[in-house]
DRENLOVEX-198688 format. One record per residue (C-alpha): x, y, z; residue number from 1; residue in one letter. Coordinates in nm, 4 decimals, m for minus. Layout:
<rs>
R/c1/c2/c3/k/r
R/X/Y/Z/NUM/a $
...
</rs>
This chain:
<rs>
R/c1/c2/c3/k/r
R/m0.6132/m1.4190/1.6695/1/x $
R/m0.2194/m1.4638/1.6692/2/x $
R/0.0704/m1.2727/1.5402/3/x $
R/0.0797/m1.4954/1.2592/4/x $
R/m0.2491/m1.3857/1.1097/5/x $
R/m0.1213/m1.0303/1.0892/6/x $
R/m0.0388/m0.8729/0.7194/7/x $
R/0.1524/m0.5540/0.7109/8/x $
R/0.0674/m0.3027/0.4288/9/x $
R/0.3535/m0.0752/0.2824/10/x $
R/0.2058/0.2214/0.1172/11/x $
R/m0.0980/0.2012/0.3709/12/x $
R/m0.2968/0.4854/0.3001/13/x $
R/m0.3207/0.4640/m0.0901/14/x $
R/m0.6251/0.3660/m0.2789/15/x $
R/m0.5481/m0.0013/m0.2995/16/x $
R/m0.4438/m0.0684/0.0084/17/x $
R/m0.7580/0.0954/0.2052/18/x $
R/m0.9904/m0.0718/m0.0552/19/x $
R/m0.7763/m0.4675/0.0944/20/x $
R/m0.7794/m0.3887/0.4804/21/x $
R/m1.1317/m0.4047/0.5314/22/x $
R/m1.1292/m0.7333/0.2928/23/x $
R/m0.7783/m0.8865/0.4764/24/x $
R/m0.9732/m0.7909/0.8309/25/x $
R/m1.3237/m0.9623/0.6594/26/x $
R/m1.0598/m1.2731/0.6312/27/x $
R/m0.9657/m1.2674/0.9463/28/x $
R/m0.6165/m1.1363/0.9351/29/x $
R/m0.5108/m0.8311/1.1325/30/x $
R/m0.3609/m0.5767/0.9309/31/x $
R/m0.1047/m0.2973/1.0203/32/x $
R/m0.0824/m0.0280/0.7566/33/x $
R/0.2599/0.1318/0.7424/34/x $
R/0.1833/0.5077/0.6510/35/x $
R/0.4008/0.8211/0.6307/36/x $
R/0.1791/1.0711/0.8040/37/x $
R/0.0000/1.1253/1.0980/38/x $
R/m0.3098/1.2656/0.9413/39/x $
R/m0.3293/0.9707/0.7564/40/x $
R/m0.4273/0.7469/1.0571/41/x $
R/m0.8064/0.8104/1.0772/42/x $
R/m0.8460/0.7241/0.7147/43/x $
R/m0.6442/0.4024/0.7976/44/x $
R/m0.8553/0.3333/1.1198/45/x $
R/m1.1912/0.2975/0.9048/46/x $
R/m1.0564/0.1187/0.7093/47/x $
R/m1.0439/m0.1479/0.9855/48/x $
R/m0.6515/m0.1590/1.0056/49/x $
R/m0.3806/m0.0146/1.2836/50/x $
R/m0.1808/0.2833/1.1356/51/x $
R/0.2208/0.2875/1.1721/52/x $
R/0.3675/0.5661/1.0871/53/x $
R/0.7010/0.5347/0.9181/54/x $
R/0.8520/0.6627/0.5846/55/x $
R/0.9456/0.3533/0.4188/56/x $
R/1.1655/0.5729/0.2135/57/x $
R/1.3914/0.6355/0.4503/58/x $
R/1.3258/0.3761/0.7048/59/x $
R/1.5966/0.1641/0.7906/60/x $
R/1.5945/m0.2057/0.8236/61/x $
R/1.6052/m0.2167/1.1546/62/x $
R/1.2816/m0.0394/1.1515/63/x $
R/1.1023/m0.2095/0.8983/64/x $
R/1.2041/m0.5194/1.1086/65/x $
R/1.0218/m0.3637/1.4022/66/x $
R/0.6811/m0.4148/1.1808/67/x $
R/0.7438/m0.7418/0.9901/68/x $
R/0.8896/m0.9812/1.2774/69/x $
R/0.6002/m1.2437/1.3111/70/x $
R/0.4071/m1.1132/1.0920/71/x $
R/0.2117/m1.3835/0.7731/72/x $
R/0.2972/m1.1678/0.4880/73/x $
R/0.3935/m0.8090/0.3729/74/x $
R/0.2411/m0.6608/0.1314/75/x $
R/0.4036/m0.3795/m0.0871/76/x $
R/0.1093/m0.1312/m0.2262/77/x $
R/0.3247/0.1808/m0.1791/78/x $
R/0.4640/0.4346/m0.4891/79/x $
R/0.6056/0.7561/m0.5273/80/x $
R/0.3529/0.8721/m0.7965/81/x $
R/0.6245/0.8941/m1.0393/82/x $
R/0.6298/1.2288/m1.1042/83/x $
R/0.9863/1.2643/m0.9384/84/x $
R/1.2432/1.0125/m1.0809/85/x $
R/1.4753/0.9872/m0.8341/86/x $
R/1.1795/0.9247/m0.5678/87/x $
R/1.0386/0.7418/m0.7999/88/x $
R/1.3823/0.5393/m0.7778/89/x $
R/1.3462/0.5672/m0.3996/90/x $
R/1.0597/0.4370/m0.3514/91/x $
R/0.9129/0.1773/m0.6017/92/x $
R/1.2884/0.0369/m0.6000/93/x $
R/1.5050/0.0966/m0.3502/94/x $
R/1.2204/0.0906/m0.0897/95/x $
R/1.1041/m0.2655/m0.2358/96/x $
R/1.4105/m0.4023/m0.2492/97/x $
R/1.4611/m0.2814/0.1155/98/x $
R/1.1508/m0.4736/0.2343/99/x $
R/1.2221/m0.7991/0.0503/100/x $
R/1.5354/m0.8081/0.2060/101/x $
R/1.4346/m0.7121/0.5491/102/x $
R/1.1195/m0.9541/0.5377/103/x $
R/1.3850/m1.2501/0.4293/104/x $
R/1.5757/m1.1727/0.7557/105/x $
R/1.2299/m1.1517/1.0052/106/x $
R/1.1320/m1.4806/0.8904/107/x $
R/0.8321/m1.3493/0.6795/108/x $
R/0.7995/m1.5343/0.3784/109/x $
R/0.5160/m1.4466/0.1964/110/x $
R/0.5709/m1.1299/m0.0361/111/x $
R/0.3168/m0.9814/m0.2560/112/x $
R/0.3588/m0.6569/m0.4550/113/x $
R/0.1452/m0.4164/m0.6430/114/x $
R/0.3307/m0.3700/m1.0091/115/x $
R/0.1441/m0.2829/m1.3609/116/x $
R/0.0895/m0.5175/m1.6606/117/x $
R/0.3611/m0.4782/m1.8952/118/x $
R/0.6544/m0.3667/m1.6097/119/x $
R/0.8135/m0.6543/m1.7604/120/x $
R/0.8941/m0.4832/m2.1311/121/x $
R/0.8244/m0.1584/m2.0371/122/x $
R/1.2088/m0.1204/m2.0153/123/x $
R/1.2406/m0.2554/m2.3698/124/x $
R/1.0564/m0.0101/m2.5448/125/x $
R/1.0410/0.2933/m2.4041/126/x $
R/1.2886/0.5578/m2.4574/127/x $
R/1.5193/0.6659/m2.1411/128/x $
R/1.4133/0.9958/m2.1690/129/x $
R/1.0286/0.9366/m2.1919/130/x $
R/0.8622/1.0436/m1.8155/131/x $
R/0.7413/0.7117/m1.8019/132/x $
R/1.0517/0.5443/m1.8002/133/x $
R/1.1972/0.5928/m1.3965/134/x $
R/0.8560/0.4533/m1.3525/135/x $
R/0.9022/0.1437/m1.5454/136/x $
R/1.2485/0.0805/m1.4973/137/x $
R/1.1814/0.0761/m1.1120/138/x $
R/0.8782/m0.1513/m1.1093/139/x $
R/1.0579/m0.3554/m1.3056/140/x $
R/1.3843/m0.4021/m1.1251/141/x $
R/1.2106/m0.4527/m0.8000/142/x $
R/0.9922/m0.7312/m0.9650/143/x $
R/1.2850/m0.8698/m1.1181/144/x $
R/1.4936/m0.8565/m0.7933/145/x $
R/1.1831/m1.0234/m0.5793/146/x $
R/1.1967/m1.3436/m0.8316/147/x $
R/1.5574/m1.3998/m0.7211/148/x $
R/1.4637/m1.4020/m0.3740/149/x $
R/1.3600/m1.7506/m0.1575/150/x $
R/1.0587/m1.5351/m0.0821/151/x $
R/0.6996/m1.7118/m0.1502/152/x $
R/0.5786/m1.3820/m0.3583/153/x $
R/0.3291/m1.2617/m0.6048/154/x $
R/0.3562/m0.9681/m0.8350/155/x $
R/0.0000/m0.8299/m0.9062/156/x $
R/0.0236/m0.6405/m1.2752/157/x $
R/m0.3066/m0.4753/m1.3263/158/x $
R/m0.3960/m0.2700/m1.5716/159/x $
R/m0.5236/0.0720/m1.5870/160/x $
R/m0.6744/0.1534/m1.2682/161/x $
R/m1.0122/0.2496/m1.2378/162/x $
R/m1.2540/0.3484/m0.9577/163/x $
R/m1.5224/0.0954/m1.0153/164/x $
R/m1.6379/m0.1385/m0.7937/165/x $
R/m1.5034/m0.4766/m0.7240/166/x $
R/m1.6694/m0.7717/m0.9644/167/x $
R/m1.4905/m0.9964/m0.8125/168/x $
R/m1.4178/m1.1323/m1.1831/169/x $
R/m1.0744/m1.0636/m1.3893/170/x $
R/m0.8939/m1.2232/m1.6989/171/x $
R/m0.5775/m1.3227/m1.6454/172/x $
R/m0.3399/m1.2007/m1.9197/173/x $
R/0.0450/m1.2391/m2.0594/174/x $
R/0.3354/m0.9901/m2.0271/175/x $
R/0.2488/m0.7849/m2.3110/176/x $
R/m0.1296/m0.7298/m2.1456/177/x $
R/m0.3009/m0.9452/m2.4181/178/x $
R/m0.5197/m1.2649/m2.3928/179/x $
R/m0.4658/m1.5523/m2.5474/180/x $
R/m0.6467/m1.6202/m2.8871/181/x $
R/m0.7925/m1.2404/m2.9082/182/x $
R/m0.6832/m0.8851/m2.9081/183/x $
R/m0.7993/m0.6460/m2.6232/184/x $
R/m0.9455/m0.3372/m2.6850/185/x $
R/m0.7767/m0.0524/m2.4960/186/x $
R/m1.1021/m0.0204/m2.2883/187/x $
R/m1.0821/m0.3670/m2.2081/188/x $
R/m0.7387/m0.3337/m2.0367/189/x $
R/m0.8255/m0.1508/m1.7133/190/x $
R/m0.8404/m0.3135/m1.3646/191/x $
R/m1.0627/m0.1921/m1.0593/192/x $
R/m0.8462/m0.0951/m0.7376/193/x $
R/m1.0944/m0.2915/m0.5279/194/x $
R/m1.0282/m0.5896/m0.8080/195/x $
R/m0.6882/m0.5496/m0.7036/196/x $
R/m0.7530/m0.5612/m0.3103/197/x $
R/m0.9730/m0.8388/m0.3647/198/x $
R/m0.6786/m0.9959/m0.5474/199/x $
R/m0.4543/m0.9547/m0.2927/200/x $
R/m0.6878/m1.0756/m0.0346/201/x $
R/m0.7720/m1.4046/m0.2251/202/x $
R/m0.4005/m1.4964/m0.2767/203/x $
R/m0.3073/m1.4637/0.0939/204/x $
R/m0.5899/m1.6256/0.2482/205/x $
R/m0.5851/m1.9155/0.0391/206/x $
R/m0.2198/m1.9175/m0.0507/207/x $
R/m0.2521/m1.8592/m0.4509/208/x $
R/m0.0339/m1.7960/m0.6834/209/x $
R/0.2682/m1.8381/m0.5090/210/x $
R/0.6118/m1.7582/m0.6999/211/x $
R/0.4142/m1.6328/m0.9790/212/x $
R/0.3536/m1.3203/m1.1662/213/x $
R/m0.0550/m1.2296/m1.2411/214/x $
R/m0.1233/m0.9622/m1.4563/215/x $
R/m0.5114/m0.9408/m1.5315/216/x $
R/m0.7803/m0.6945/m1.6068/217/x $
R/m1.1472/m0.7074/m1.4986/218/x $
R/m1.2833/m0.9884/m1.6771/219/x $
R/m1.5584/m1.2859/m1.6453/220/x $
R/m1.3350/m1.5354/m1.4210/221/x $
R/m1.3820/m1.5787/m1.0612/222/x $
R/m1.0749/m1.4398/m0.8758/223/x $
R/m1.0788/m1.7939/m0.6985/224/x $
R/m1.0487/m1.9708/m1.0704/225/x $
R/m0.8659/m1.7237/m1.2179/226/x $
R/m0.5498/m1.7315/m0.9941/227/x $
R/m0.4972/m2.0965/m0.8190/228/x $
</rs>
């Protein structure tokens, strides 16, 4: 195992990203999971990955260049809940941006980053003063910012996130969260965290959807067919 086949995580001890290090580690990558607390670490050990602790929030890029030098890809699962806009602000975009940029200077060129379905119109139809709005505004200046980049990225839109177990099947959607030819119920627009992580592990290890935006749901398509 080299340096090369290491991934590092940004938001490491959230749902998604503990659900993808045991699959990324199953791959044979190493995985370092950048975390903000200590107490954090032993859920981030199981997991099969090697806790950093370091609050991407206000880490510099010095120090996030400390983690991503050498590394195969970075992968940005971390969010500030949204319950606090201006962390909210902090986090999903100012953090983001932070990493995109500091990852183009280490020499890491594979991106991929955790957004939601419709972060692309979100902005477009929701009032500024509804909660959701710092939410969606961030996700979708970050996303929009990473597409400018050189980087080789993927934004990952699910949908609703559930706790369900992975099928290993989704259904690739457009921008709006609908499929083409039918309209989706709303129970039909929810995606399973470990969906997601298997996501992420399918389009690292076998370089998929590069430069491209995926929003999906669970659905009745083989990750591997869905996303190419």
């Amino acid at each position: 195992m080299t340096d090369t086949d290491r991934i590092v995580i940004l938001g490491g001890h959230g749902k998604i990203a503990l659900l993808a290090a045991p699959r990324l580690t199953a791959a044979g990558f190493t995985v370092d999971s950048v975390i903000r607390k200590e107490d954090q670490r032993d859920d981030v050990r199981e997991a099969g990955a090697n806790p950093v602790v370091l609050d991407i929030e206000t880490a510099t890029e010095e120090d996030l260049a400390k983690q991503f030098t050498g590394a195969k890809a970075v992968v940005f699962s971390a969010g500030a809940g949204g319950a606090d806009p201006q962390r909210t602000h902090a986090v999903d975009y100012e953090a983001a941006v932070r990493a995109m940029k500091t990852a183009q200077q280490a020499g890491v060129q594979r991106f991929v980053i955790v957004s939601y379905v419709t972060a692309g119109i979100d902005v477009d139809r929701l009032e500024e003063d509804n909660s959701f709005f710092p939410y969606a505004k961030a996700k979708h200046d970050a996303d929009a910012h990473l597409r400018e980049t050189e980087l080789d990225y993927t934004i990952l839109g699910p949908g609703r996130l559930t706790l369900d177990p992975a099928s290993e099947q989704i259904q690739v959607v457009d921008s709006h969260g609908e499929a083409e030819g039918r309209t989706l119920t709303d129970e039909e627009k929810v995606t399973s965290r470990d969906n997601v992580a298997a996501v992420i592990t399918h389009v690292l290890r076998d370089g998929a959807g590069v430069r491209e935006t995926v929003n999906f749901f669970d659905g009745s398509t083989p990750i591997a067919e869905a996303i190419r």
